[in-house]
C-alpha positions as CSV (number, residue, x, y, z in Angstrom):
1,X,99.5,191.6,41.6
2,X,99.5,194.7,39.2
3,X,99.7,198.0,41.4
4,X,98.5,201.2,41.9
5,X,100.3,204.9,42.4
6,X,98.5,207.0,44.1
7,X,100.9,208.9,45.9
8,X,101.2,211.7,43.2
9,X,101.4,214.9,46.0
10,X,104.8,213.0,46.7
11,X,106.6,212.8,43.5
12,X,105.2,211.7,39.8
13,X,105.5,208.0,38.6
14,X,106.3,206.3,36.3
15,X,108.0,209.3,34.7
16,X,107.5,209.9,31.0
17,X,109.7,208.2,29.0
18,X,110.7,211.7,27.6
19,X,112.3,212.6,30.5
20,X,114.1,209.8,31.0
21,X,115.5,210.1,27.5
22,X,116.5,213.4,28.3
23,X,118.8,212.8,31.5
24,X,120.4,209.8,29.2
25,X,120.9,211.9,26.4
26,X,123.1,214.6,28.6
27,X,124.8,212.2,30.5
28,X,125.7,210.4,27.3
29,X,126.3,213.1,24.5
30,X,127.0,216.1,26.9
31,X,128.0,215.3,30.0
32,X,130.4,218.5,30.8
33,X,129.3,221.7,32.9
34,X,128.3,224.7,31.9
35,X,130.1,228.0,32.3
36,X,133.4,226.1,33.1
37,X,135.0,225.7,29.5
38,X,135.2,227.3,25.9
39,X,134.6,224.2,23.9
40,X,131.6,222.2,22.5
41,X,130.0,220.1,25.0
42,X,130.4,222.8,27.6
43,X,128.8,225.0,25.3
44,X,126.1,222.5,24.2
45,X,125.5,221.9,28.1
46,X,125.6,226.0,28.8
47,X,122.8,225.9,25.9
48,X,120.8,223.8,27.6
49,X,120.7,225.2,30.7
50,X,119.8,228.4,28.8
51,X,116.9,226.9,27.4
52,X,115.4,225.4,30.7
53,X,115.5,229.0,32.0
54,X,113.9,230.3,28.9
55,X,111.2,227.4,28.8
56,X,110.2,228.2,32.5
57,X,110.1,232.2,32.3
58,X,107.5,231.6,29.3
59,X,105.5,228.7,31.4
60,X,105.4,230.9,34.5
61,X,105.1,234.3,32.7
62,X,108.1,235.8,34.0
63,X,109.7,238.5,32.0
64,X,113.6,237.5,31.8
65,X,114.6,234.0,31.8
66,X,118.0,235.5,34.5
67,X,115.3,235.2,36.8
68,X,114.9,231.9,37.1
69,X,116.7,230.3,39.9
70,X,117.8,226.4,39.9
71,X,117.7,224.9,43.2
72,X,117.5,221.3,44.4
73,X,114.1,221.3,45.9
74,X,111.5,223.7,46.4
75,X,111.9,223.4,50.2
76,X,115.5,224.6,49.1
77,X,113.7,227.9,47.3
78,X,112.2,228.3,49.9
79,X,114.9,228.2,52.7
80,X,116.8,230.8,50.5
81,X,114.1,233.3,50.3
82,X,113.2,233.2,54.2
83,X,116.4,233.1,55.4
84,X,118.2,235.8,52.7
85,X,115.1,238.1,53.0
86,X,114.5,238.5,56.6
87,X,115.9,240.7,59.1
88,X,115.3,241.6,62.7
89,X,112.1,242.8,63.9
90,X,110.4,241.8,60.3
91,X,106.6,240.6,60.9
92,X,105.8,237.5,58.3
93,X,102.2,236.5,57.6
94,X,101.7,232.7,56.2
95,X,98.4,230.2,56.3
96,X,97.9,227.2,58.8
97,X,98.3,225.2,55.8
98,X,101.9,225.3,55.5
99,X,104.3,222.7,54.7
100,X,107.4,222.6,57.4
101,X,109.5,223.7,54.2
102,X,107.9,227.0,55.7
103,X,107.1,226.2,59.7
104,X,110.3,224.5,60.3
105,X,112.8,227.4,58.9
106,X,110.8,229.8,59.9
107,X,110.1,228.7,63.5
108,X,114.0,228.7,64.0
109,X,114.2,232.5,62.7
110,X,111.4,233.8,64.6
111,X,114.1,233.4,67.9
112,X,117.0,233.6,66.0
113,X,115.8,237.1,64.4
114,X,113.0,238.1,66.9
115,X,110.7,237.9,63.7
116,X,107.3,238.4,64.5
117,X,105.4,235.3,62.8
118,X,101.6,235.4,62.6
119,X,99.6,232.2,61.4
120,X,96.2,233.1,59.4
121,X,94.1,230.2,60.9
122,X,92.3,228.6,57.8
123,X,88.8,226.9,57.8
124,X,88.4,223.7,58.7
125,X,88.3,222.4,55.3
126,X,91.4,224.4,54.8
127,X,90.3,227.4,53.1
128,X,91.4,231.1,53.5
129,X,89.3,234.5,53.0
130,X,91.5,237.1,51.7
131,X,90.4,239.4,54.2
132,X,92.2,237.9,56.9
133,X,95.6,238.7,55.6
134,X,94.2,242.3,54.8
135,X,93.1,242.7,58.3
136,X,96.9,241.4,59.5
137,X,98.7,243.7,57.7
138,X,101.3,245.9,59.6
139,X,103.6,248.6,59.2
140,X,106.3,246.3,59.2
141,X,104.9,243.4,57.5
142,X,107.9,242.4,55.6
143,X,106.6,238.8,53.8
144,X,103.7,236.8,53.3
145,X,104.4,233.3,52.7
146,X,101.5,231.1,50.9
147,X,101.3,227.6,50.1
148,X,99.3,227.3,46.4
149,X,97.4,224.9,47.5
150,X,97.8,222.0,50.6
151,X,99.6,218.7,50.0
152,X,97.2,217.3,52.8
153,X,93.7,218.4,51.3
154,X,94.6,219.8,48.1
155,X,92.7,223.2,49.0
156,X,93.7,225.8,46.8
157,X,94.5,229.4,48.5
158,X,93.4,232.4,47.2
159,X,96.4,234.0,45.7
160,X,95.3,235.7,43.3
161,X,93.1,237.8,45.2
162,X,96.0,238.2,47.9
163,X,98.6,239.5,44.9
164,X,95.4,242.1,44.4
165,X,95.8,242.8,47.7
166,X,99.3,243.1,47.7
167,X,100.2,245.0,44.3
168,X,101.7,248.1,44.5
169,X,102.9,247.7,48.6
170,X,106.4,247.4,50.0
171,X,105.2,244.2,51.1
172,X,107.6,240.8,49.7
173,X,104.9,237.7,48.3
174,X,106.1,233.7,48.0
175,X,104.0,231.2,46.5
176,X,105.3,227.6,47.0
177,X,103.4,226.6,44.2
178,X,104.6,223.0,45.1
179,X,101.5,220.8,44.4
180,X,100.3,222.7,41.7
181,X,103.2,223.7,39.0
182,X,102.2,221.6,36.1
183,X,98.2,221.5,36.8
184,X,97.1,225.3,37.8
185,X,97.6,228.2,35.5
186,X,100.4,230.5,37.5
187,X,101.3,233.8,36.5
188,X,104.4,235.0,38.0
189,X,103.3,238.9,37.3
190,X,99.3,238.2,37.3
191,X,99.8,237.4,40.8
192,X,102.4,240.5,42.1
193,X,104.8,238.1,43.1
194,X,108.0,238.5,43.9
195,X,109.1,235.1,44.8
196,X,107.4,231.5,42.9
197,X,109.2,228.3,44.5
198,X,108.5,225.4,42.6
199,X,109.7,221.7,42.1
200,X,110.3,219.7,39.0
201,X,109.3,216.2,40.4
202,X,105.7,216.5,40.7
203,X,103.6,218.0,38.2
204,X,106.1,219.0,35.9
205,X,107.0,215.6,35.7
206,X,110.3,215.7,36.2
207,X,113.1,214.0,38.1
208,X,113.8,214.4,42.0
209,X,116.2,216.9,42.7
210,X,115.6,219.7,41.1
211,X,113.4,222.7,41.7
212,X,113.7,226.6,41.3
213,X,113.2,229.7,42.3
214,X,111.1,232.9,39.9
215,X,112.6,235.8,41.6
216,X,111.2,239.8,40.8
217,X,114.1,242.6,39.9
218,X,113.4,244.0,43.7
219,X,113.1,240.6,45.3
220,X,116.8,239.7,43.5
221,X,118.4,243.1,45.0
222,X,117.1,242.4,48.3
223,X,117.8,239.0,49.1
224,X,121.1,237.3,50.5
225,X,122.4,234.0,48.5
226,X,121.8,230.8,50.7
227,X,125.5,229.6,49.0
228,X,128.5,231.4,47.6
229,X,131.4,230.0,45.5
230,X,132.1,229.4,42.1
231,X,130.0,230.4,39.2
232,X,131.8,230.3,36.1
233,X,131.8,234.4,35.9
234,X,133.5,237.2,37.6
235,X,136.1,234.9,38.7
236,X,138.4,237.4,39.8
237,X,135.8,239.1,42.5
238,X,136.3,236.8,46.3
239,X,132.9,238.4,46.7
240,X,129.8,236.9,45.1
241,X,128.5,238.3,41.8
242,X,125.4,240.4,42.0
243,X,124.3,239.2,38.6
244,X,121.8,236.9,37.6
245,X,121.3,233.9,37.9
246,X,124.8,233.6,39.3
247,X,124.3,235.6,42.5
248,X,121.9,232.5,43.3
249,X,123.8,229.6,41.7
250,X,127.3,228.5,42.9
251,X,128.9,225.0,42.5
252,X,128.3,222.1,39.8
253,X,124.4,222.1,38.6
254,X,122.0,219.4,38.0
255,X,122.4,219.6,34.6
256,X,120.8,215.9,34.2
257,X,118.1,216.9,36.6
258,X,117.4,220.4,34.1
259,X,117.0,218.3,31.1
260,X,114.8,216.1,32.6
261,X,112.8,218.7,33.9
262,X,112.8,220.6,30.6
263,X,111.0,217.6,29.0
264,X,108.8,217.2,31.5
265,X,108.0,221.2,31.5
266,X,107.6,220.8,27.0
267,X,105.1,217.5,28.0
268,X,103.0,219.9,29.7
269,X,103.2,222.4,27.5
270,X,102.2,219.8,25.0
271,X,99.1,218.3,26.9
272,X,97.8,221.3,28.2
273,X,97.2,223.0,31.0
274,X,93.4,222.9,30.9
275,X,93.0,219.3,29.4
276,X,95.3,218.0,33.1
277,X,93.4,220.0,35.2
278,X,90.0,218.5,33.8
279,X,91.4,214.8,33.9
280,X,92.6,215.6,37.5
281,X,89.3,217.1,38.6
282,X,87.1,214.3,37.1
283,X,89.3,211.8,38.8
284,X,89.2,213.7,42.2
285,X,85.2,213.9,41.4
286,X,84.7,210.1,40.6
287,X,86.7,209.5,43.9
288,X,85.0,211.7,45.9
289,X,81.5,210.2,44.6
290,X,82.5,206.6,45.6
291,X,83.7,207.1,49.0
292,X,80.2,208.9,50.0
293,X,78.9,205.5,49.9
294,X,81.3,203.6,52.0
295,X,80.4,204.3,55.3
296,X,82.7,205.4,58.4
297,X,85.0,207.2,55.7
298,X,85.6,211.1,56.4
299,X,86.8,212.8,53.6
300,X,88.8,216.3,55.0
301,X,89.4,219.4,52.9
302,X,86.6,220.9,50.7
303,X,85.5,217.9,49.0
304,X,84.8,220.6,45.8
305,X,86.6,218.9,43.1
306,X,87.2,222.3,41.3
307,X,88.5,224.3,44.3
308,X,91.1,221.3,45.4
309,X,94.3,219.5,43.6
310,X,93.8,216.0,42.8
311,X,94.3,215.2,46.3
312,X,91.9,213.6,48.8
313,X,92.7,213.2,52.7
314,X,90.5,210.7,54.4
315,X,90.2,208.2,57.8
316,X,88.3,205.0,58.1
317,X,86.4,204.9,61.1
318,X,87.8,202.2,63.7
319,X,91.5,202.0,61.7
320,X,94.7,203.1,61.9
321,X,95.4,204.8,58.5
322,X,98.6,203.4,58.2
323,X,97.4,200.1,59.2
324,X,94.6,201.3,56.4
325,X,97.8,202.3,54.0
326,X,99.3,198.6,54.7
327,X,96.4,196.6,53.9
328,X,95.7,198.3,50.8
329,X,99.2,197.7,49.4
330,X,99.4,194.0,51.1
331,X,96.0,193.2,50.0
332,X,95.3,195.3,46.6
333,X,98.8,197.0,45.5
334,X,97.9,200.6,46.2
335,X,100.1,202.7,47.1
336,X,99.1,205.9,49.2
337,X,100.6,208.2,52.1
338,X,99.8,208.3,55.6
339,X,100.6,210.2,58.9
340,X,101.0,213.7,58.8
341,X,102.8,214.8,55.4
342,X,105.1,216.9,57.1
343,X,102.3,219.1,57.7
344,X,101.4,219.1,61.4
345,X,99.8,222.4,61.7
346,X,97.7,221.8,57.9
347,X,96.5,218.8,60.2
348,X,95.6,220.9,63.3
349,X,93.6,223.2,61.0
350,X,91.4,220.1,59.4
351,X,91.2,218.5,62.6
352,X,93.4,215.4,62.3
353,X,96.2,215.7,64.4
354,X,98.1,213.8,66.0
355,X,96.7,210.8,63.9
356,X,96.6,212.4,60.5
357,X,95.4,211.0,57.5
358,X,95.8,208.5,54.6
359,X,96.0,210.8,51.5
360,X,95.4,209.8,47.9
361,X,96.6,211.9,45.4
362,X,96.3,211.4,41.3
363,X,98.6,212.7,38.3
364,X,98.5,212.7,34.8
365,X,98.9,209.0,34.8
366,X,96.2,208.1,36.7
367,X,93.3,206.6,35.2
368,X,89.1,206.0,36.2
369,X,89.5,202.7,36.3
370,X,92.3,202.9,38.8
371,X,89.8,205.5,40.7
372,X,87.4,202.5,40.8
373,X,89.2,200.3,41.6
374,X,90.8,201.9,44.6
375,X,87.1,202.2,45.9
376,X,86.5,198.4,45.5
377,X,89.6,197.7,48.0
378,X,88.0,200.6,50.6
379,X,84.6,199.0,50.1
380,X,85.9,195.5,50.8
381,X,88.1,196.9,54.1
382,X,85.3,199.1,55.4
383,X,83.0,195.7,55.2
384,X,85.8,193.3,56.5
385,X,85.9,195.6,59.7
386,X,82.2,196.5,60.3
């Protein structure tokens, strides 16, 4: 039985061969770290590193590529900025569409800090009106923290309008631009940001375990290191450096995990920004369009295939979705998600909690017939069980 990925909003697959090539050809003809040695494959692997940084700064229009972070994970970026920014007393704004990369850190600071955390309730169908953080807004608002869009429904945030919003205050912005890096047009300075998390593994199309962090000049000055130790510069200091990158990378980096990304980044770059987002939104669209005909199906977010990622959240009336996610592997080799995407209150806000959803999601790879297909195995359940 041939299968089908549809689990995209997780990580990417298959990866492009490019980026494969790219891992084996550092781990083959490089292989040494950089910053820690003088001589040519240290350099070579200093050199790439360098370009990465220089790559990302031009893809997410950030003016030095110093401030480019690596990290393993965006839910790593993210840590770092929460828990190096924050101090006592600090009131933090975020949506009801957050991932627990947010809720989870967060929720332990609010007691640990006596942070004052308020949730913007979204619609429904997971949108947010700007005016609702505007109307939240406090003297000591320190952060607002803002998924890009929701790994449950795909809704995209306004963030834009809330960097408009924002620009010229003493107020921090995040973006965990998690599920949509590699699909939506993101301007680290168009949108007054000060902090851009990001992950290599989903649309950039690159390998798990590696992510970043786009940090502005104030946000670098203000904000603690998550680890300290060895950087390969100002060895004789015991304290940190205060440089960049190095204030924000210590230890041995992913060096495999940078070239992959890098190709995956260049692949992209190649393809086009608007050409994926239209193959993404006419897959979401023809999606959408067959499961209006299947009845007990309800679709959740906005069901707007231009105001959504290529993700689609739904429940089959009279099944358990993962009982729903089971049979369609077992019975038609598609793959999906199910549960709650560690997203419990994104699920509260739609109105699928405790149950959740089963969520499809589509990628670069993903194709119409696939899309039609996946409707053939609903249609046949949906009969099967009425």
């Amino acid at each position: 039985m041939e299968t089908i990925y549809a689990d995209h909003a997780a990580t990417t697959f298959p990866r492009p061969q490019q980026v494969v090539d790219a891992m084996v050809n550092y781990l083959c003809n490089i292989g040494c770290n950089p910053g820690r040695g003088g001589y040519g494959r240290s350099l070579d692997a200093a050199r790439l590193v360098y370009e990465a940084r220089t790559l990302l700064a031009e893809f997410f229009h950030v003016p030095q590529p110093e401030q480019i972070i690596f990290t393993p994970s965006v839910t790593y970026s993210l840590n770092l900025v929460l828990k190096g920014l924050l101090q006592p007393g600090d009131h933090v704004i975020v949506s009801s569409m957050e991932h627990n990369a947010v809720v989870r850190p967060l929720t332990r600071l609010a007691t640990e800090r006596n942070l004052q955390v308020e949730k913007l309730t979204c619609k429904p169908d997971g949108t947010l009106e700007p005016k609702q953080l505007k109307d939240a807004l406090r003297t000591n608002t320190r952060l607002i923290v803002l998924t890009h869009a929701s790994n449950v429904t795909g809704t995209l945030l306004p963030v834009y309008e809330i960097g408009e919003i924002l620009a010229g205050s003493d107020i921090f912005y995040c973006l965990d631009t998690a599920q949509t890096a590699g699909t939506e047009e993101i301007n680290f300075q168009d949108l007054n940001c000060d902090y851009l998390a990001f992950t290599g593994h989903k649309g950039l199309l690159g390998p798990p375990g590696i992510g970043g962090l786009c940090l502005s000049e104030r946000a670098a000055a203000c904000t603690l290191p998550l680890v300290e130790g060895g950087t390969g510069s100002r060895s004789e200091q015991v304290q940190q450096p205060e440089l960049l990158p190095d204030k924000f990378e210590s230890g041995t980096q992913n060096v495999p995990g940078i070239a992959g990304l890098t190709a995956g980044v260049k692949l992209v770059q190649e393809t086009g920004l608007q050409k994926i987002k239209k193959h993404k939104a006419e897959l979401t669209a023809a999606f959408l369009d067959g499961l209006a005909g299947i009845p007990g199906i309800k679709v959740y977010g906005t069901k707007d295939a231009g105001k959504t990622t290529a993700t689609v959240s739904l429940n089959l009336e009279g099944v358990d979705n993962g009982d729903l996610s089971f049979m369609l592997e077992q019975g038609f080799g598609i793959m999906t998600r199910s549960g709650l995407h560690c997203a419990p209150w994104a699920h509260q806000t739609i109105g699928s909690f405790p149950e959740g959803t089963l969520r499809f999601s589509f990628g670069l790879s993903s194709t119409v017939p696939e899309i039609e297909e996946i409707i053939s195995a609903l249609q046949t359940i949906a009969a099967e069980i009425a």
